[in-house]
C-alpha positions in Angstrom: 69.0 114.4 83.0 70.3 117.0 85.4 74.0 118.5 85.6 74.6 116.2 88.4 74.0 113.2 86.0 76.3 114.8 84.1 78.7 114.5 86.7 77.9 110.7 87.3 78.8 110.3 83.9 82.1 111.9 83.5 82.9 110.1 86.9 82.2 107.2 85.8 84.6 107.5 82.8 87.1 109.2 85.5 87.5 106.1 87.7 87.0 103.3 85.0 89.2 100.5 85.8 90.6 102.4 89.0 90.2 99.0 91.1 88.5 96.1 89.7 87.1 92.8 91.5 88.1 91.4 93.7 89.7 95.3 94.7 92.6 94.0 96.4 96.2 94.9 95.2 97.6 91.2 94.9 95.4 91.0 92.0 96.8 90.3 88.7 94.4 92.5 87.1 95.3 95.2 89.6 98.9 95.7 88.8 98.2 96.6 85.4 96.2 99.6 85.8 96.2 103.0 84.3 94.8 102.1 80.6 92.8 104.7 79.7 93.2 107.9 78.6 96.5 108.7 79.5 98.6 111.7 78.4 102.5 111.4 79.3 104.8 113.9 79.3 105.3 115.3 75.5 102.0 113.4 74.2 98.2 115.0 73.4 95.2 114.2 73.5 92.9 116.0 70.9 89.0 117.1 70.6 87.2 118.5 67.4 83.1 118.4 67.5 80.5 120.8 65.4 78.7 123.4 66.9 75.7 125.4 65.5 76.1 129.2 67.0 77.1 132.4 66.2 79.4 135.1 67.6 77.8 135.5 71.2 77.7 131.4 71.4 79.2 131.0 74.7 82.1 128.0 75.1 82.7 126.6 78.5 85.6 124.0 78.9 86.7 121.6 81.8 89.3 119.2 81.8 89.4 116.9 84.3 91.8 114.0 84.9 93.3 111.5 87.6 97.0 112.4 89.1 98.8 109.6 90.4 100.3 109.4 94.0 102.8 107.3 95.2 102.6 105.5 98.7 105.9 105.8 100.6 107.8 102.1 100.8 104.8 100.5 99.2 103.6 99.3 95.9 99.9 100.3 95.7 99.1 103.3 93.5 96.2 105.7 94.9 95.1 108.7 92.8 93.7 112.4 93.1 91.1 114.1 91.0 92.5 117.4 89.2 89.9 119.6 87.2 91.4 122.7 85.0 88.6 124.8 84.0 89.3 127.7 81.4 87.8 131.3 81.2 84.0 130.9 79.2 84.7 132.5 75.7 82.8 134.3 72.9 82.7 132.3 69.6 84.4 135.8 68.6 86.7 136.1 71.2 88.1 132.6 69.6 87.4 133.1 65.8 90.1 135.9 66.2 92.8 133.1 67.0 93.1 129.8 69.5 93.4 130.9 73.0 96.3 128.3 75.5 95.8 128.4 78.7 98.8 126.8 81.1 98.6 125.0 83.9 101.1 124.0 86.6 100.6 121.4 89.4 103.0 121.2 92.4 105.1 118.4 93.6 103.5 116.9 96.9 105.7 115.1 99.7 104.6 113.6 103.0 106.1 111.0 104.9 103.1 109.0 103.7 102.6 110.3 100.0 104.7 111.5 97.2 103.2 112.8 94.0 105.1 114.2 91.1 104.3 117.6 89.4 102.3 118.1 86.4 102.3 120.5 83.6 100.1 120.6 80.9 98.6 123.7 78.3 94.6 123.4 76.7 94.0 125.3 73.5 90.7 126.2 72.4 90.3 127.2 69.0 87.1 127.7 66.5 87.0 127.2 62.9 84.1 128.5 60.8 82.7 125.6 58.3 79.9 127.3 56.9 76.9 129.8 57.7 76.1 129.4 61.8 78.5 126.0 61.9 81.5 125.9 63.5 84.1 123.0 64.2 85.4 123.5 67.8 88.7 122.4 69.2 90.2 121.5 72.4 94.0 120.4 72.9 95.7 118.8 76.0 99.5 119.1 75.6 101.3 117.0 78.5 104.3 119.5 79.3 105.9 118.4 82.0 109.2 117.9 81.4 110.6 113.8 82.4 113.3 113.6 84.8 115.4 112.1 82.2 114.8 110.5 77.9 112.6 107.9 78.1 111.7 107.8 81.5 108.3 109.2 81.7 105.9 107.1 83.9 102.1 107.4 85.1 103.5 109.3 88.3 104.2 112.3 85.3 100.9 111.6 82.9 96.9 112.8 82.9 95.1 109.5 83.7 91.5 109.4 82.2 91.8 112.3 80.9 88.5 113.6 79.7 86.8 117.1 78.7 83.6 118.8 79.2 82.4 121.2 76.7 79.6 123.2 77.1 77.6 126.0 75.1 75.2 128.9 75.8 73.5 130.4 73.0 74.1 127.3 70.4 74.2 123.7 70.3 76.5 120.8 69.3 76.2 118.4 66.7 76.3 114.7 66.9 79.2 112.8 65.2 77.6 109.7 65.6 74.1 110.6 64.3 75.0 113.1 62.4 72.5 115.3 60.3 73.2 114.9 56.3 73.7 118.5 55.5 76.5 118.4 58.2 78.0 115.0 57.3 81.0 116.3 55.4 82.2 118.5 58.1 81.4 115.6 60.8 83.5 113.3 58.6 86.8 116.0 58.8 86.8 116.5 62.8 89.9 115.0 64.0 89.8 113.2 67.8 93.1 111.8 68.8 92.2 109.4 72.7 89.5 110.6 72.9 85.7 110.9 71.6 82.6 113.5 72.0 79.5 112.1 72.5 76.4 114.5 73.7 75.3 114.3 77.3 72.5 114.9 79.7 68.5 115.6 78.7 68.1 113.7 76.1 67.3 115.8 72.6 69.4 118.5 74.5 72.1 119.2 72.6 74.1 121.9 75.1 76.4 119.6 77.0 79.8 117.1 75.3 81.5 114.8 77.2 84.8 113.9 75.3 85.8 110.7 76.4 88.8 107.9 76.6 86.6 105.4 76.6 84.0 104.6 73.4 80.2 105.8 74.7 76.8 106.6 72.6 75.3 109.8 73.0 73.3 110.7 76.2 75.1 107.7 78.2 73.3 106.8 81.8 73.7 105.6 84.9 71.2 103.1 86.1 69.3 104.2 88.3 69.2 100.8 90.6 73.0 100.9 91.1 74.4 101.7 94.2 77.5 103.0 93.4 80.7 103.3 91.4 82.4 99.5 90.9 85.2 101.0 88.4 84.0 98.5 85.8 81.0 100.2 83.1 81.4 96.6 81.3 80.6 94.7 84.4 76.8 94.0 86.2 76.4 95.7 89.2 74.3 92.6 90.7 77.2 90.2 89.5 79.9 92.0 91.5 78.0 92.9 94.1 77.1 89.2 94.9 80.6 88.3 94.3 82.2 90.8 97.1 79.7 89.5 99.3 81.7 85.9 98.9 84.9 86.9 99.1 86.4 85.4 102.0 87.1 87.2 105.7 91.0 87.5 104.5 90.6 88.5 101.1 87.7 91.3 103.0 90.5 92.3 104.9 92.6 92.5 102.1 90.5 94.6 100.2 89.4 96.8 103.0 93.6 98.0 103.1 93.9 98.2 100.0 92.5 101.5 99.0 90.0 104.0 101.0 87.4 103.5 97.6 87.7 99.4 98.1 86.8 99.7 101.7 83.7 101.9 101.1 82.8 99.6 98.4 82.9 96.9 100.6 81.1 98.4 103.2 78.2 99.7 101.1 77.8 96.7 99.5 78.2 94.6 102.7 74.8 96.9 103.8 72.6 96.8 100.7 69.4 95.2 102.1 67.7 92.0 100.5 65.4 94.2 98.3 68.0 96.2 96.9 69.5 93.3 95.3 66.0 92.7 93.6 66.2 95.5 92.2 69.3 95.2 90.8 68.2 91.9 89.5 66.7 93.2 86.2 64.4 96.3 85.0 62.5 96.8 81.8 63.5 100.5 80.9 60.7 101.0 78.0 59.0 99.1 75.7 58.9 99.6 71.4 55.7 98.7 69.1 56.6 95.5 66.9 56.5 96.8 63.3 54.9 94.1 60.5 57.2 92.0 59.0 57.7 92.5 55.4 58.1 89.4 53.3 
């Protein structure tokens, strides 16, 4: 799996449950939105996972989250991307002390859009757990002060927050299949919203996506999809066919709602007949039948 699917991945977890079917805002499911992996203001959001290195093992770390904007004089709730990245470090740059980084995003207004600001600080820090094992950890702090007690709201939070770790000169450790000699210091990492989860080639062991939403390791995209639907649980052929019998209104509808609905509409409105065979079912690999034992 390439970088890029790396990137479908983590995008996938970024815009889970954006806009689900049938993508138009009068949808009960649609005014509930903003469920996962949320950090308001004063709240964290926490990562520990094991890494085999040594003190040249290079630590890269990107955070990316949704920010919500506000449409002027209307309901409907659109969001941007935001993506902190911090400075690669040296496992001994880090063993000498966690390094916070702060980051500070602006205020936007428009006659159109408003979007509130956004603070936030990301520690790295490194723990040595034995000889060449290391317990890594990464620390979203939402500091942006609320206007006043108690009324924090998503226009102030991360939304889906999620982080991408990776290492040069080492490799991470699986907490869910989890060799026995590192078991014990698998068991003591703390993850607080979130959970890491190895991705990319499978058997490489480079890249962790730490993720809001529960995933095994080396999670993929299917390669028949033809795009993001905002729903991992859902099947692509299922929605697909159902957008297709939505009626001319509730098209309409959809189409205003959001800029992503009306692509989704319009790419799935084009998807030729043997596309949707495709979608209709694959066999991804096929396992030997052991004997049965009586």
């Amino acid at each position: 799996m390439s970088a890029t699917s790396v990137e479908q991945i983590a995008n996938a977890v970024l815009y889970e449950g954006y806009l689900l079917y049938p993508y138009r805002a009068s949808a009960v499911k649609n005014r509930q939105r903003w469920n996962f992996g949320v950090v308001a203001p004063g709240e964290s959001m926490e990562t520990q996972c094991l890494t085999v290195g040594g003190p040249l093992t290079r630590l890269a770390v990107n955070v990316r989250c949704l920010r919500l904007m506000e449409r002027v004089g209307e309901s409907w709730q659109e969001a941007t991307e935001c993506e902190m990245n911090l400075p690669d470090f040296h496992f001994a740059e880090l063993e000498a002390g966690p390094v916070t980084h702060r980051f500070a995003h602006p205020a936007l207004r428009t006659e159109e859009r408003t979007q509130e600001p956004l603070d936030c600080s990301i520690e790295a820090s490194l723990e040595p757990v034995q000889d060449g094992l290391y317990r890594v950890g990464i620390r979203i702090v939402n500091t942006t002060p609320p206007p006043a007690p108690s009324a924090a709201s998503p226009a102030q939070a991360l939304l889906s927050a999620h982080t991408i770790l990776r290492v040069h000169g080492g490799e991470f450790v699986s907490l869910l299949e989890t060799p026995e000699e590192f078991q014990g210091a698998a068991a003591a990492c703390k993850n607080t919203g979130t959970w890491p989860v190895l991705v990319g080639e499978p058997g490489v062991r480079d890249t962790v996506l730490s993720s809001p939403i529960i995933l095994y390791d080396y999670p993929q995209v299917a390669p028949e999809s033809p795009g993001d639907l905002f729903d991992g649980a859902e099947i692509d052929e299922i929605l697909s066919l159902r957008i297709l019998t939505l009626t001319d209104d509730e098209k309409d509808e959809m189409r205003h709602t959001d800029e992503r609905a009306r692509r989704i509409l319009e790419r799935t409105e084009a998807l030729p007949p043997e596309h949707f065979m495709k979608l209709h079912g694959a066999l991804r690999s096929l396992h030997p039948v052991g004997k049965e034992t009586s």
